[in-house]
mmCIF file of the N, C-alpha and C atoms, coordinates in Angstrom:
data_MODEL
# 
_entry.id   MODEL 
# 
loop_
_atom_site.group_PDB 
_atom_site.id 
_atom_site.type_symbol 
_atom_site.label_atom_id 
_atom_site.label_alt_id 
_atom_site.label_comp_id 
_atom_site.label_asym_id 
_atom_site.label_entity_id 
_atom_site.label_seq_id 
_atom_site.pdbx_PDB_ins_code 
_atom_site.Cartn_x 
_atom_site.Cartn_y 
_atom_site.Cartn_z 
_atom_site.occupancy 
_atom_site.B_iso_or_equiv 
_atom_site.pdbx_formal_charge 
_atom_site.auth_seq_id 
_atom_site.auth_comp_id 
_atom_site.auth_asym_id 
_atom_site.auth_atom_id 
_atom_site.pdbx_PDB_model_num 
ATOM 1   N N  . UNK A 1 1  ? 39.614 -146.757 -90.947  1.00 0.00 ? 1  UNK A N  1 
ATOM 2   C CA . UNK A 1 1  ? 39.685 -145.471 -91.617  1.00 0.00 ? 1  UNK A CA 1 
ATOM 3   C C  . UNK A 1 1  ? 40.373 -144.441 -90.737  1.00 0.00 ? 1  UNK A C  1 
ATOM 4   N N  . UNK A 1 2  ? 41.215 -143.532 -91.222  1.00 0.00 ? 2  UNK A N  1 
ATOM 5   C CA . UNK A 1 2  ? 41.878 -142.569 -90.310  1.00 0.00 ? 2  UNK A CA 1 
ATOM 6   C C  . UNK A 1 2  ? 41.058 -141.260 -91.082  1.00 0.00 ? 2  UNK A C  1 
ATOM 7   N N  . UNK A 1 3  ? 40.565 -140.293 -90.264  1.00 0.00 ? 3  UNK A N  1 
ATOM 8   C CA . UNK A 1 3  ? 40.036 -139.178 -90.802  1.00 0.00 ? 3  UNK A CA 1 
ATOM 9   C C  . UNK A 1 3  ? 41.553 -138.014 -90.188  1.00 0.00 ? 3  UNK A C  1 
ATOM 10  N N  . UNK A 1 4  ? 41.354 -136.912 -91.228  1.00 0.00 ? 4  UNK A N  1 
ATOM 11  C CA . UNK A 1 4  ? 42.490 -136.303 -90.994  1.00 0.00 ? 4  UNK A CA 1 
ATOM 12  C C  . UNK A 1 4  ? 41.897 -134.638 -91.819  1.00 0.00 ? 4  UNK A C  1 
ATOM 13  N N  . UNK A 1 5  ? 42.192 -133.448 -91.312  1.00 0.00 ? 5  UNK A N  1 
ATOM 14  C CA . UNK A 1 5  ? 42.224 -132.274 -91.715  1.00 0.00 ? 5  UNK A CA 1 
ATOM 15  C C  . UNK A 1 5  ? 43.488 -131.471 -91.363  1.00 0.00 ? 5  UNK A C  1 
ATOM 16  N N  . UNK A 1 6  ? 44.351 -131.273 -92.413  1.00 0.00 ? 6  UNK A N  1 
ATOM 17  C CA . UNK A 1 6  ? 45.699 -130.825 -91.972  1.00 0.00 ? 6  UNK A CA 1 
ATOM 18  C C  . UNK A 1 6  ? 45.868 -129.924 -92.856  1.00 0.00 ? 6  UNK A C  1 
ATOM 19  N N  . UNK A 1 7  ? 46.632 -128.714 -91.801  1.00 0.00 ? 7  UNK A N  1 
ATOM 20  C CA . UNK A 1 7  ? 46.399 -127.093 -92.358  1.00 0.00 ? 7  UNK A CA 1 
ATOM 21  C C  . UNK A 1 7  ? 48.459 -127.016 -92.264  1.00 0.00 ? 7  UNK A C  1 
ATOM 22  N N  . UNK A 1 8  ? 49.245 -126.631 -93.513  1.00 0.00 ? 8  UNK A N  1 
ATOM 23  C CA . UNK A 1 8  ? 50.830 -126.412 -92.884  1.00 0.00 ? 8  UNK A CA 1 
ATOM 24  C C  . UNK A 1 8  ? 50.516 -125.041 -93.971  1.00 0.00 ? 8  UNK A C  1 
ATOM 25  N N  . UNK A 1 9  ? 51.230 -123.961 -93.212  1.00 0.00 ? 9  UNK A N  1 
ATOM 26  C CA . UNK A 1 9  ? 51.297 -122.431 -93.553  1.00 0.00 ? 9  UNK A CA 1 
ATOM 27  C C  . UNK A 1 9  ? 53.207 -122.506 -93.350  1.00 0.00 ? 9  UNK A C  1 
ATOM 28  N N  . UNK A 1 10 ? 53.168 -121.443 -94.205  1.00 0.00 ? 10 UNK A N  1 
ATOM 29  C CA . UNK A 1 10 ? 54.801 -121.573 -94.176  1.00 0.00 ? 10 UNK A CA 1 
ATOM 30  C C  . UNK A 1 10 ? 55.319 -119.782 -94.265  1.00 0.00 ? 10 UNK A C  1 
ATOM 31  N N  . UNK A 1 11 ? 56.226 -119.086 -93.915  1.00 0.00 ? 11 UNK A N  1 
ATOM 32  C CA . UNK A 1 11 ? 56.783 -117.911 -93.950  1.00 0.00 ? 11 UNK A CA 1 
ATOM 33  C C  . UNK A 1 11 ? 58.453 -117.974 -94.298  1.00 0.00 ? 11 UNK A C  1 
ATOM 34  N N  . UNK A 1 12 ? 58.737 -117.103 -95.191  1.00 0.00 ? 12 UNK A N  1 
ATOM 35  C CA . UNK A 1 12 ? 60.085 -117.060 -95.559  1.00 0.00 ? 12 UNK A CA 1 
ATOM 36  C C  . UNK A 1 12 ? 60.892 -115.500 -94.084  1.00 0.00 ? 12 UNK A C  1 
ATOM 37  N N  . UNK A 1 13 ? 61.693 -116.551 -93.181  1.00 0.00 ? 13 UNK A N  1 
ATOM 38  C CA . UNK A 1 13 ? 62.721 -115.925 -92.391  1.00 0.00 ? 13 UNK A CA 1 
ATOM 39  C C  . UNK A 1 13 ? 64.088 -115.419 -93.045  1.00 0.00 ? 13 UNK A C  1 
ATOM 40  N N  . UNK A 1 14 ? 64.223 -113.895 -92.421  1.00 0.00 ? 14 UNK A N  1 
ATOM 41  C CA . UNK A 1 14 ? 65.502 -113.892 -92.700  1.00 0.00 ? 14 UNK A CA 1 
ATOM 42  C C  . UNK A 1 14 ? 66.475 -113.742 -91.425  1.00 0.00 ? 14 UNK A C  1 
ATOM 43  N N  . UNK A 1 15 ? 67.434 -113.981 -91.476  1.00 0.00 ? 15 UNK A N  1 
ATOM 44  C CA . UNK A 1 15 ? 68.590 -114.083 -90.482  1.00 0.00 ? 15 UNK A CA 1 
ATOM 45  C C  . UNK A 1 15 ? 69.911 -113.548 -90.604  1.00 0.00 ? 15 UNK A C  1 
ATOM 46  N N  . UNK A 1 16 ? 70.111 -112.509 -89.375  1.00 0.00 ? 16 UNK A N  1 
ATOM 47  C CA . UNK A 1 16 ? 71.472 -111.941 -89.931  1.00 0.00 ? 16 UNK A CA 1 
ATOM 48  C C  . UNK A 1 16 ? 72.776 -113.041 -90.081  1.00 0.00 ? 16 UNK A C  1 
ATOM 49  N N  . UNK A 1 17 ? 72.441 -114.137 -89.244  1.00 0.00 ? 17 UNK A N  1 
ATOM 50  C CA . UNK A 1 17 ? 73.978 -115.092 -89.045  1.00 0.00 ? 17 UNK A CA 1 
ATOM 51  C C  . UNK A 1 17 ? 73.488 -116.342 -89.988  1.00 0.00 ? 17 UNK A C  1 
ATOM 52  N N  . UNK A 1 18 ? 71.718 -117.052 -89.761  1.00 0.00 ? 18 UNK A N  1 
ATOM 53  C CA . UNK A 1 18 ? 71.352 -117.859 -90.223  1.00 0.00 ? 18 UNK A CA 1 
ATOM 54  C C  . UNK A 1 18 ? 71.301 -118.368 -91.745  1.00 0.00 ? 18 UNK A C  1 
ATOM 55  N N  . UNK A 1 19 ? 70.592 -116.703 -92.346  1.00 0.00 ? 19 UNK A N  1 
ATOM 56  C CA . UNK A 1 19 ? 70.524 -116.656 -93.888  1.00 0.00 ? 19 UNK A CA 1 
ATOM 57  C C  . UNK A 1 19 ? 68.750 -116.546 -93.853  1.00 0.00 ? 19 UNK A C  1 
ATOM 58  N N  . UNK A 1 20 ? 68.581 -116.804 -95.046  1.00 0.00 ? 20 UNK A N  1 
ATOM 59  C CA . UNK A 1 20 ? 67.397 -117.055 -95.171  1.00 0.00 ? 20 UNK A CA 1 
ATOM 60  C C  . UNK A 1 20 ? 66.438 -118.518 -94.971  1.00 0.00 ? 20 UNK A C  1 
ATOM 61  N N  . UNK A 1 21 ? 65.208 -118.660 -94.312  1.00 0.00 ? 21 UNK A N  1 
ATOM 62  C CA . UNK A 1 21 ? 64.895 -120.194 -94.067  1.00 0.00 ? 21 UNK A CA 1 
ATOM 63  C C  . UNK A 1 21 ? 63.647 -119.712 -94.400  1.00 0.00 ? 21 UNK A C  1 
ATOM 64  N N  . UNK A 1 22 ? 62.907 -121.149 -94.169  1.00 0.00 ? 22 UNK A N  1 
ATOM 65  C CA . UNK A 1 22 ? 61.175 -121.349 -94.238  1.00 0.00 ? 22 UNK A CA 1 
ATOM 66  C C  . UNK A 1 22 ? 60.705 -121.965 -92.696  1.00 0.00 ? 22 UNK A C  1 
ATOM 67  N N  . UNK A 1 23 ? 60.020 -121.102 -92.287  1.00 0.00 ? 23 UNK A N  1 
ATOM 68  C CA . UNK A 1 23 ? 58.925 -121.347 -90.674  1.00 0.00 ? 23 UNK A CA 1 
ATOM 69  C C  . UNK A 1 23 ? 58.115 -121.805 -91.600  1.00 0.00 ? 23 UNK A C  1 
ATOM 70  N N  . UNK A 1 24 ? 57.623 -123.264 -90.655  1.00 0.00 ? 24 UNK A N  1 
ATOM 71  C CA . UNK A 1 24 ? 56.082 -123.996 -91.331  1.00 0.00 ? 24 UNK A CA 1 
ATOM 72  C C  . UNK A 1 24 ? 55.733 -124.138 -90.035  1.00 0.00 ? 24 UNK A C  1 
ATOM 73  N N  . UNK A 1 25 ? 54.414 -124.181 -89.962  1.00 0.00 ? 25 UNK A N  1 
ATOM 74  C CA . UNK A 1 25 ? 53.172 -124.042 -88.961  1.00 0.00 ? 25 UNK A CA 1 
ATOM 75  C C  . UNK A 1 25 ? 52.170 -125.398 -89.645  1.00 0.00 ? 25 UNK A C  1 
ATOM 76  N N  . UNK A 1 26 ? 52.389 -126.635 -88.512  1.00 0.00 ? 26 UNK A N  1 
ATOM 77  C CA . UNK A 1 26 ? 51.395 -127.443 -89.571  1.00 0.00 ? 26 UNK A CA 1 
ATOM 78  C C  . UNK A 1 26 ? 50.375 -127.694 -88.037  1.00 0.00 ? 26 UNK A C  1 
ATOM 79  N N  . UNK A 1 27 ? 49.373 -127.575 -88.566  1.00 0.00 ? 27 UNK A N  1 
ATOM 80  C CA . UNK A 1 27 ? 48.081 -127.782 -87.646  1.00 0.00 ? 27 UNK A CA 1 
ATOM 81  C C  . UNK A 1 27 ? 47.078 -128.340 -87.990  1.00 0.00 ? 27 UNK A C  1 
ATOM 82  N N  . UNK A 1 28 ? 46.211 -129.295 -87.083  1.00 0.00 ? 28 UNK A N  1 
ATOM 83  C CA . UNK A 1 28 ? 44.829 -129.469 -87.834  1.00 0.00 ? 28 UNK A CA 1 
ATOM 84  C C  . UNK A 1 28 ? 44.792 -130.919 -86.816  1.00 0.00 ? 28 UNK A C  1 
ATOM 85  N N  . UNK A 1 29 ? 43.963 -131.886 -87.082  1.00 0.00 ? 29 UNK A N  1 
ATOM 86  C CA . UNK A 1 29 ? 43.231 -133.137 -86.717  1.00 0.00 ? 29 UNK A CA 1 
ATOM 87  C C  . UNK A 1 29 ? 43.255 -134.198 -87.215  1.00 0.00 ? 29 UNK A C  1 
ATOM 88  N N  . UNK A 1 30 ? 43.851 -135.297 -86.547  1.00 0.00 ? 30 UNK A N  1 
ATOM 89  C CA . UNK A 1 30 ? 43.878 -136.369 -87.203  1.00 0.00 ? 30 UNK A CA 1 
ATOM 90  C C  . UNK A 1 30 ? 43.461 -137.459 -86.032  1.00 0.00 ? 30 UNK A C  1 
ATOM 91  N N  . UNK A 1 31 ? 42.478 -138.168 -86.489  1.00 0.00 ? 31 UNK A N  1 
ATOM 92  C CA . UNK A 1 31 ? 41.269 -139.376 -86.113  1.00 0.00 ? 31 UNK A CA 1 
ATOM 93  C C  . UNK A 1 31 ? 40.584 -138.307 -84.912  1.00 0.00 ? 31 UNK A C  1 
ATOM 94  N N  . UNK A 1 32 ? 40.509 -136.882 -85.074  1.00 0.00 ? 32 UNK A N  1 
ATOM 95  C CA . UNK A 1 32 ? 39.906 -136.485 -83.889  1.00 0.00 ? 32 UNK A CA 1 
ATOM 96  C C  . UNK A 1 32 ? 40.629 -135.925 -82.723  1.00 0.00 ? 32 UNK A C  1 
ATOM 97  N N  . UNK A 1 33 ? 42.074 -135.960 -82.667  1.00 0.00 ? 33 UNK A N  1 
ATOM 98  C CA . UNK A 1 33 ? 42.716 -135.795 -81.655  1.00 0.00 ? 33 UNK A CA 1 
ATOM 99  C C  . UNK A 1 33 ? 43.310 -134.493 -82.560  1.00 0.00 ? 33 UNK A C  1 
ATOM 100 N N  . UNK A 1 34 ? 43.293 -132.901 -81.668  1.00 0.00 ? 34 UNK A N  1 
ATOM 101 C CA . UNK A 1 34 ? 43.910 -131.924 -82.290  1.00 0.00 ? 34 UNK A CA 1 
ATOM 102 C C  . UNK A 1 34 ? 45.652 -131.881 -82.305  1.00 0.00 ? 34 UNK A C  1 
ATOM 103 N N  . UNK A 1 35 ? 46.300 -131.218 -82.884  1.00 0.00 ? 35 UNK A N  1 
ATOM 104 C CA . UNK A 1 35 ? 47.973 -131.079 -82.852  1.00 0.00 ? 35 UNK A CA 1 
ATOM 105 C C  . UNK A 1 35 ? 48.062 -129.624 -83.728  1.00 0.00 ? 35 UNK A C  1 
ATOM 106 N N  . UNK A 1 36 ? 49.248 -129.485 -83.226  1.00 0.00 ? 36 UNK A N  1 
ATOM 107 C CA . UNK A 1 36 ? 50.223 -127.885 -84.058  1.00 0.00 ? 36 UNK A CA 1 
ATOM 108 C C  . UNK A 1 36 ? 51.610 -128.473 -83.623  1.00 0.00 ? 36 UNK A C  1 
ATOM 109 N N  . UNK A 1 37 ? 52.221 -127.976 -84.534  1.00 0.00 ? 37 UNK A N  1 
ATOM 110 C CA . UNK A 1 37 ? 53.434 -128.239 -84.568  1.00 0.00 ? 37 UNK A CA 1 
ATOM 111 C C  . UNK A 1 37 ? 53.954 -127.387 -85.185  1.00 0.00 ? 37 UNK A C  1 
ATOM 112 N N  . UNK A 1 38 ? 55.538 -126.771 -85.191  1.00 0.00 ? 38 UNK A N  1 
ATOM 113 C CA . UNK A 1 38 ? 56.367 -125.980 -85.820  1.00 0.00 ? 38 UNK A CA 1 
ATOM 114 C C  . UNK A 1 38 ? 57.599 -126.720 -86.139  1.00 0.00 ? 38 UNK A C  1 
ATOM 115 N N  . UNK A 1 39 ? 57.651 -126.250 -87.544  1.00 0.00 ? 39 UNK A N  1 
ATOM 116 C CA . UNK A 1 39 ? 59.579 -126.777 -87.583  1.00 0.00 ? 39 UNK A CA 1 
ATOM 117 C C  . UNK A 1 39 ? 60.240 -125.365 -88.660  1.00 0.00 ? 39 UNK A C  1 
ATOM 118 N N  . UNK A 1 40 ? 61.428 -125.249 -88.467  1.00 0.00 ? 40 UNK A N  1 
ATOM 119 C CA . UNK A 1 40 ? 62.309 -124.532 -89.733  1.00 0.00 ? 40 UNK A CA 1 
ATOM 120 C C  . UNK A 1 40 ? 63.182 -125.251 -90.605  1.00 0.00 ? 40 UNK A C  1 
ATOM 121 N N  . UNK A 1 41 ? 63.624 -125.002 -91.529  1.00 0.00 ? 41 UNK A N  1 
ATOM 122 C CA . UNK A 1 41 ? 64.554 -125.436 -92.496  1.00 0.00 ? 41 UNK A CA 1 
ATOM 123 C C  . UNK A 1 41 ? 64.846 -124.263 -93.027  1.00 0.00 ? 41 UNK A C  1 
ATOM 124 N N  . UNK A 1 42 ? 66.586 -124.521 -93.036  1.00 0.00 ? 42 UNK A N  1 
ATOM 125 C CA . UNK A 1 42 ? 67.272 -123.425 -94.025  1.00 0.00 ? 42 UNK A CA 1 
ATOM 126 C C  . UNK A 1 42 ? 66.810 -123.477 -95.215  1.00 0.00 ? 42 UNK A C  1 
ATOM 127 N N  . UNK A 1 43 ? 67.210 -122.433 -95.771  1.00 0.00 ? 43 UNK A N  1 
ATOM 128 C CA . UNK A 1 43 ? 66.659 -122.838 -97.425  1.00 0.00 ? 43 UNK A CA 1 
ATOM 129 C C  . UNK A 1 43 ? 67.613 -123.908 -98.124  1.00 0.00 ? 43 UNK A C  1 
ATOM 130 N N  . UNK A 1 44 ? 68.375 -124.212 -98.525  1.00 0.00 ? 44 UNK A N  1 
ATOM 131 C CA . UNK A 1 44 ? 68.915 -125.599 -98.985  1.00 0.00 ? 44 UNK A CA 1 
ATOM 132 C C  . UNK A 1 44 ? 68.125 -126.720 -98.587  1.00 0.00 ? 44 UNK A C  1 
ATOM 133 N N  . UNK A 1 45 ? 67.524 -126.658 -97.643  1.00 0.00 ? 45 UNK A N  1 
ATOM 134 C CA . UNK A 1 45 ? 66.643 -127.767 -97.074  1.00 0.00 ? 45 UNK A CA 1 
ATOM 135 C C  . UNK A 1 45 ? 65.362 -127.616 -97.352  1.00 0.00 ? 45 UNK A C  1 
ATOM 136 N N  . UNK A 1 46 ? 64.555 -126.511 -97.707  1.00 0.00 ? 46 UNK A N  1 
ATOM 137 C CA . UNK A 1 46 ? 63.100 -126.178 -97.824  1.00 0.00 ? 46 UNK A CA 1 
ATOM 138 C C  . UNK A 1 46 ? 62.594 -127.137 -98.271  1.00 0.00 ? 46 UNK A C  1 
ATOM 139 N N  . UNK A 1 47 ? 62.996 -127.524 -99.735  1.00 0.00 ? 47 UNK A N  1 
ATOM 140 C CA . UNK A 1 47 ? 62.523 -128.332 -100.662 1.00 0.00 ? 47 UNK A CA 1 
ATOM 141 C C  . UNK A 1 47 ? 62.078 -129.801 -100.413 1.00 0.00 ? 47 UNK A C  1 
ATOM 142 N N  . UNK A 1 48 ? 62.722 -129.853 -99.109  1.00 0.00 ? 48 UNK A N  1 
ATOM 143 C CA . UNK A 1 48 ? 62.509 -131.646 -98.664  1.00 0.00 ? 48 UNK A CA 1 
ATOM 144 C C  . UNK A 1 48 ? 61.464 -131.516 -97.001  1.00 0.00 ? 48 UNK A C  1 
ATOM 145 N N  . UNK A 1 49 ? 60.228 -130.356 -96.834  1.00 0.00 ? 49 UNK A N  1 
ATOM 146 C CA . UNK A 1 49 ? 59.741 -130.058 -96.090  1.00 0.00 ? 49 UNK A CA 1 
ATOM 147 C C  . UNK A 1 49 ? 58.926 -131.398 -96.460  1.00 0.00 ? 49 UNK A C  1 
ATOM 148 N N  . UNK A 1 50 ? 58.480 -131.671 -97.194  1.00 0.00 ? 50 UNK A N  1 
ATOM 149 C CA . UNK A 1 50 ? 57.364 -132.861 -97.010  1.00 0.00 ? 50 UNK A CA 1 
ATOM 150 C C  . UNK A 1 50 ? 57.930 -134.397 -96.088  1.00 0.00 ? 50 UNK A C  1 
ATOM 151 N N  . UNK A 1 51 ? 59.039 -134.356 -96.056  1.00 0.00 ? 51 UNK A N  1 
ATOM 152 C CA . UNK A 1 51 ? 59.559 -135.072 -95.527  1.00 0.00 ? 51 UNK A CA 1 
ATOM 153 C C  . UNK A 1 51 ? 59.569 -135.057 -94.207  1.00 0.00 ? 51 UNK A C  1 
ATOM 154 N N  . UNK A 1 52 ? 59.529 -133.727 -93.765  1.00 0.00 ? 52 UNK A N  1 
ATOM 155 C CA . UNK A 1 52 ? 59.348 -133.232 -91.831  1.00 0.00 ? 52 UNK A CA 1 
ATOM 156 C C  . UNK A 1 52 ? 57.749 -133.393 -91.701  1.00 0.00 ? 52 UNK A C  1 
ATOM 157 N N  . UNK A 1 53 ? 57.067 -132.624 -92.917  1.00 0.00 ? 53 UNK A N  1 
ATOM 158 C CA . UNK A 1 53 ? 55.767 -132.606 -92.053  1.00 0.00 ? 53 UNK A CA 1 
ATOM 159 C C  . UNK A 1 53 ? 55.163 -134.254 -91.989  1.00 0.00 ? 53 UNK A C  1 
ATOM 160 N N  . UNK A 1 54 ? 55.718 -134.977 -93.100  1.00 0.00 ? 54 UNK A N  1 
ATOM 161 C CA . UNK A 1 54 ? 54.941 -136.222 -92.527  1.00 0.00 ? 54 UNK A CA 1 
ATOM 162 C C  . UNK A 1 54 ? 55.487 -137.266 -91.462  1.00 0.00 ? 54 UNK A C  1 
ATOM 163 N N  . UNK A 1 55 ? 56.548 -136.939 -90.741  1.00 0.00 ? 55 UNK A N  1 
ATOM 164 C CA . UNK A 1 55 ? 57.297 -137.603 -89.537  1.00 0.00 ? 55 UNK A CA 1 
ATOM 165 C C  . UNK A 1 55 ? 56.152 -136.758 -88.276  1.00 0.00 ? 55 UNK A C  1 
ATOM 166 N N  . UNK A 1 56 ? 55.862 -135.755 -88.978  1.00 0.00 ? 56 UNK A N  1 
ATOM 167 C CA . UNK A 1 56 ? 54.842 -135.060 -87.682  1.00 0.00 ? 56 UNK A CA 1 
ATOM 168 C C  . UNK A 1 56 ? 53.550 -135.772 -88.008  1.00 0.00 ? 56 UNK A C  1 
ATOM 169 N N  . UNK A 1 57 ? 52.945 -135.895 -88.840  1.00 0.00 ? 57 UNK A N  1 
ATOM 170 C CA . UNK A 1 57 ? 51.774 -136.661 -89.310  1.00 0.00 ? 57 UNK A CA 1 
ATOM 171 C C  . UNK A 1 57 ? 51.664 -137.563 -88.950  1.00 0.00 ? 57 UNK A C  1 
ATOM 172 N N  . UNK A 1 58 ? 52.915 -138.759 -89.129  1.00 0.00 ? 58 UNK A N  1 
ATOM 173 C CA . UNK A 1 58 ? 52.830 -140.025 -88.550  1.00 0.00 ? 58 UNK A CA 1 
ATOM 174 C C  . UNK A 1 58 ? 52.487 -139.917 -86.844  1.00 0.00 ? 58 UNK A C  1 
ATOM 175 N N  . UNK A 1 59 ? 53.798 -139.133 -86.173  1.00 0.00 ? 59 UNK A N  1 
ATOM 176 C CA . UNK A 1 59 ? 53.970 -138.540 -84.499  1.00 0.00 ? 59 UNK A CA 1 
ATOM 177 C C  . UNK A 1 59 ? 52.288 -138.650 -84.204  1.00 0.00 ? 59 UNK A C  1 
ATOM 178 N N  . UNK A 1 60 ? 51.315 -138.152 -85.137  1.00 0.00 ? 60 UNK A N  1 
ATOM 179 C CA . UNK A 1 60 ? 50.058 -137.221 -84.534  1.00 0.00 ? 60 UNK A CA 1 
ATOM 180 C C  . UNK A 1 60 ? 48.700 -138.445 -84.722  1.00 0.00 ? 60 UNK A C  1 
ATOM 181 N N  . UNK A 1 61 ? 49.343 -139.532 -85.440  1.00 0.00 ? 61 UNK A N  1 
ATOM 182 C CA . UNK A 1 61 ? 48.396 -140.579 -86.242  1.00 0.00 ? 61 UNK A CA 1 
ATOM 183 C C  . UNK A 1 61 ? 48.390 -141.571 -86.432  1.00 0.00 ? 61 UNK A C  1 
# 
């Protein structure tokens, strides 16, 4: 069994050169061992965030 409590918060950035993106903040516990992690994505990319946070999920588990 893997036990897991995972918290990802997200904020819309703006950027004078960048544009606009999404900061995600994913934090929390998995089998007991704590982690935080940060990543960004431009916005063209936002939409495929589930895809980053679970390469961090796996990284943490």
């Amino acid at each position: 069994d893997i036990s897991y409590d995972i918290h990802l918060r997200y904020n819309v950035e703006e950027d004078p050169k960048q544009g606009t993106s999404m900061h995600f903040t994913m934090q929390g516990e998995i089998n007991g061992k704590p982690f935080e992690e940060q990543f960004q994505l431009p916005r063209d990319l936002a939409f495929n965030f589930a895809h980053d946070a679970s390469r961090i999920a796996i990284r943490h588990g």
